[in-house]
C-alpha positions as CSV (number, residue, x, y, z in Angstrom):
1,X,-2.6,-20.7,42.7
2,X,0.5,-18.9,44.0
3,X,-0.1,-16.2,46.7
4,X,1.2,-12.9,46.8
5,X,4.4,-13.7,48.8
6,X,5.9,-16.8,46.2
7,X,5.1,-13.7,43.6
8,X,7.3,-11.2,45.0
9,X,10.3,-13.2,45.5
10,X,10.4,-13.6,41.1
11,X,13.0,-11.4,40.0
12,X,11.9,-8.7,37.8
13,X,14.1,-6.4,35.3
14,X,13.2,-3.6,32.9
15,X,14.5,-3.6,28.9
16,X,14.2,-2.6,25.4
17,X,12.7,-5.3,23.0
18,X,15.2,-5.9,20.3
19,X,13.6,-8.8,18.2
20,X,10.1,-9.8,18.0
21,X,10.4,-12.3,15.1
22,X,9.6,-15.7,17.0
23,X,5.8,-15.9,17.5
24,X,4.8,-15.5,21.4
25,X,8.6,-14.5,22.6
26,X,10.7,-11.3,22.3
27,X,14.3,-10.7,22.6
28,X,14.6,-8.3,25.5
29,X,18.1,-6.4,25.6
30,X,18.3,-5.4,30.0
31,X,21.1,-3.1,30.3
32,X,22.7,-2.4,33.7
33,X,25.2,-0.3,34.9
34,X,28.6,-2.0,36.9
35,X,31.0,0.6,38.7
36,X,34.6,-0.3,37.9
37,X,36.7,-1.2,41.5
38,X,40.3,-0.2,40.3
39,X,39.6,2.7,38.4
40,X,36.4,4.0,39.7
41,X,34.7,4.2,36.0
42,X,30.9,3.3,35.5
43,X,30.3,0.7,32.7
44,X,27.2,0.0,31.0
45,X,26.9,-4.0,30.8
46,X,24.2,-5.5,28.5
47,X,22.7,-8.7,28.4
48,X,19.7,-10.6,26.3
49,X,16.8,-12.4,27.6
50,X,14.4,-14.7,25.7
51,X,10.9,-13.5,27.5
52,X,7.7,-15.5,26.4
53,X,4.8,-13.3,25.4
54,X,2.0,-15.0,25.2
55,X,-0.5,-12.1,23.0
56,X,2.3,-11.1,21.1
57,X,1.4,-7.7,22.1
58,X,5.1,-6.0,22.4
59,X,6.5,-4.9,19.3
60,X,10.5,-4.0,18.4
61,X,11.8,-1.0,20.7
62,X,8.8,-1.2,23.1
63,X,10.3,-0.6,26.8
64,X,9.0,-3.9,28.5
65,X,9.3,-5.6,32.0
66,X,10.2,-9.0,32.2
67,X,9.5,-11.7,35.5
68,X,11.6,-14.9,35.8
69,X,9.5,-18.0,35.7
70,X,9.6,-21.8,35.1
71,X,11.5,-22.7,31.7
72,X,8.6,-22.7,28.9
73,X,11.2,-23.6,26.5
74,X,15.3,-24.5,26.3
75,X,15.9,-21.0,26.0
76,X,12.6,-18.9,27.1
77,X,12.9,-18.7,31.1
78,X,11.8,-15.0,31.7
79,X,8.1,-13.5,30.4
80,X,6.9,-10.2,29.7
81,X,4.9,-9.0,32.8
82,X,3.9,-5.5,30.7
83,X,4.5,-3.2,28.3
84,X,6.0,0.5,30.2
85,X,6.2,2.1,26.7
86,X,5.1,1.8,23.3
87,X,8.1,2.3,20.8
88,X,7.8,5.8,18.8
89,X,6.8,5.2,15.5
């Protein structure tokens, strides 16, 4: 079993479930915000994660938080650590 300290090193982001199709993964849309260096504009950058959840309790638009851990498939290298809020209906 790992202890506390090999836990806090996984990295850990916060997104918006955008497909829930696949059974036990989501589609987890992180978005970020990047501050331009020439013209001093903020961007808003996106990206998708594959996140394996194993009860298949998240649904589409729930706010999630994934955690990085070992690849449980080619694509599926992230999980879904818990759902922060339930989508409205």
């Amino acid at each position: 079993m790992e202890n506390k300290e090999t836990r806090a090193l996984r990295k850990v982001l916060t997104g918006v479930v955008v497909s829930d199709k696949m059974d036990k993964t989501r589609t987890v849309k992180v978005e970020r915000l990047v501050h331009d260096a020439r013209y001093g504009k903020t961007l808003k950058r996106a990206a998708k994660f594959h996140a394996h959840d194993e009860a298949n309790e998240s649904k589409l638009g729930d706010k999630v938080e994934i955690m990085s851990t070992r690849p449980v498939s080619k694509t599926t290298k992230w999980r879904v650590s818990k759902v922060v809020e339930k989508a409205r209906a």
